[in-house]
N, C-alpha and C positions, 0 to 999 in steps of 0.2 A: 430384300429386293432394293435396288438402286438403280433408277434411272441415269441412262452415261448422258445428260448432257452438257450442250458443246460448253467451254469456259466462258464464252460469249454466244449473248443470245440475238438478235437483231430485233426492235421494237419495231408492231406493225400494227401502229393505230389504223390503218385501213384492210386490216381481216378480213371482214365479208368477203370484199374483193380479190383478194388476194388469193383466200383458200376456193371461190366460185374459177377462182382465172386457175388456177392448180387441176382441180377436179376436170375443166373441160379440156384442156390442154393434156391429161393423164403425166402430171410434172407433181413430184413428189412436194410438200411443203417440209422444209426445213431449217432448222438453226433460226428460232421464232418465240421471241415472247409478247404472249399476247394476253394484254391486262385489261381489265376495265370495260370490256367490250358487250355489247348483246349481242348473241347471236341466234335470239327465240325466234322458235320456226324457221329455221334455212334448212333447207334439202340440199344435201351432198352425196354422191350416191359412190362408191371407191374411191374414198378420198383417202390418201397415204401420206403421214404425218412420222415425220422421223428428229428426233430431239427438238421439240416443241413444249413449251411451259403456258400454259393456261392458269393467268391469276384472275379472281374475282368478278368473272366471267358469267355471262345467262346463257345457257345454253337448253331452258325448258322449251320442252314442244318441237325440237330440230327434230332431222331425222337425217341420223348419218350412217345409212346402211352401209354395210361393208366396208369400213373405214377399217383401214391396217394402222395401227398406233405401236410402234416399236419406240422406246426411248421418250415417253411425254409421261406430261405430268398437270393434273389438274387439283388447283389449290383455291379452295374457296371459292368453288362453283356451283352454279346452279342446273342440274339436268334434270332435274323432275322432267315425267312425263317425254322424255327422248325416245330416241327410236335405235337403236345397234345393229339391229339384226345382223348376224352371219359377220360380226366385226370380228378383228383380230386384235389380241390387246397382248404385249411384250413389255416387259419392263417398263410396264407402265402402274404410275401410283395416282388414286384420288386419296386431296387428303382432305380433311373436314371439307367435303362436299355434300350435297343434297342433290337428292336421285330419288323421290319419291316418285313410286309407279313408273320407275325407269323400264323400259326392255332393252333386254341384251339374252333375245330367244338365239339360241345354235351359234353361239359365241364362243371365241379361243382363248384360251389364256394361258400366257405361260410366264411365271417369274414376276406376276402381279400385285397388287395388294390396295387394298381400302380402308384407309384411316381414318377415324373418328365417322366417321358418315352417316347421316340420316338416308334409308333405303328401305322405308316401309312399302310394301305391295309393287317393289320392283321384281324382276324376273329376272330369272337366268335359267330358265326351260330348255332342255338339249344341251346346254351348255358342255364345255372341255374345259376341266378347270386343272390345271397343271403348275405345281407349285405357285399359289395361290395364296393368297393370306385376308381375313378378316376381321379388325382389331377393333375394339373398342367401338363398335357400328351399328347402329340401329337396323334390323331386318325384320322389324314384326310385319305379320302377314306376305314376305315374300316369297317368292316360287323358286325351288332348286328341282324341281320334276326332271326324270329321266336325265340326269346329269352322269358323266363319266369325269373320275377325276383321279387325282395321283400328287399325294404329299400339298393337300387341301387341310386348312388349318384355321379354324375359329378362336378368338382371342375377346373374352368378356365383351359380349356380346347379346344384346337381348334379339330374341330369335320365337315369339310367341307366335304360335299359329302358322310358321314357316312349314311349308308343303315339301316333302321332302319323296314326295309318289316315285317309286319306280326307280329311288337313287340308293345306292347301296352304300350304307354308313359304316360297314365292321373297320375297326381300325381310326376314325376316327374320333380325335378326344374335344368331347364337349361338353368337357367338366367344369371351365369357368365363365360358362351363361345361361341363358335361362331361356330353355326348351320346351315350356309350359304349352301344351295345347300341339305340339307337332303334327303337321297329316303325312300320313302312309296310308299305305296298301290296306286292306280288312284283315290278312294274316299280320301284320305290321315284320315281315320279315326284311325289309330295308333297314330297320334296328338293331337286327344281329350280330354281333363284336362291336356295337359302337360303344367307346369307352364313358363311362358316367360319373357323377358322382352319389354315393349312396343314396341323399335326399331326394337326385334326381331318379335313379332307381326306383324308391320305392312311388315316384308320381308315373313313371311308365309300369311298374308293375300293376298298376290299379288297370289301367290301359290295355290289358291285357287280360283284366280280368283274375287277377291274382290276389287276393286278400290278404296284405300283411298285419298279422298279429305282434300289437306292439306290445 
């Protein structure tokens, strides 16, 4: 995934206002780097951000429902506890961000990915994750329930106690991180063709109730 942005970005030490005056106006934000900024707790409600670079940014506690994000990118940010709902995310990368207790319930993605990332007890409930990527990123305790997805990809990644209810795994390979403690269904048939690796095998076959003799 590679975000296209423009060769030049415009710096816009006045943000808040900038993207508040965009969202009431329904005028797209674009060709925009914005460094340095808080922007905890601002409500935006369809805000449309197209080749946008977010550095070193607060973004805990906003709530940017419905925000369409084609072409951004956020680098050393902060969104714990944000709000996404029903966002759209395109070609869009977080890279060592923080997103503890993020929500991003009935969210789109396509051709996305999150790098290095702390995202324990964030959500992505309902989610559409479409070529998608997960590298190197903390998710203990987070939500992927009832997700639909297509060439979704986990990359050394610790993933304990990540809820996985109602999302269907065959096919994907989560061989190099650590799936200790996963929630599913009572039949755990969300696990069926998901690719493992042996050790982790035999910790889901105990999960199942299967006694491997060593």
């Amino acid at each position: 995934m590679t975000a296209r942005l423009p060769a030049r970005l415009e710096p816009a030490p006045d943000a808040p206002a900038l993207l508040a005056a965009a969202e009431a106006e329904e005028r797209t934000a674009e060709g925009l780097y914005i460094r340095d900024i808080d922007l905890s707790g601002t409500r935006l409600f369809g805000l449309r951000l197209r080749g946008v670079l977010f550095e070193n940014c607060r973004l805990s506690g906003c709530c940017w429902q419905r925000a369409d994000c084609v072409d951004v990118v956020f680098r050393h940010c902060d969104l714990s506890n944000s709000d996404w709902r029903d966002g759209y995310f395109e070609r869009t990368a977080f890279e060592s961000c923080k997103a503890v207790g993020a929500a991003f319930p009935e969210t789109g993605w396509r051709d996305a990915i999150w790098q290095g990332s702390a995202m324990g007890y964030a959500s992505f409930d309902r989610a559409s994750l479409r070529e998608t990527a997960f590298a190197d990123c903390d998710l203990s305790s987070a939500i992927l329930a009832d997700c639909a997805w297509k060439r979704l990809a986990f990359a050394n990644c610790r993933m304990e106690n990540v809820s996985f209810l109602h999302t269907a795994l065959g096919g994907l390979d989560l061989t190099s991180c650590n799936i200790g403690g996963l929630t599913v269904s009572e039949s755990s048939v969300e696990l069926r063709g998901a690719i493992v690796s042996p050790e982790q095998a035999v910790g889901l076959a105990k999960r199942l109730g299967v006694v491997v003799k060593e």
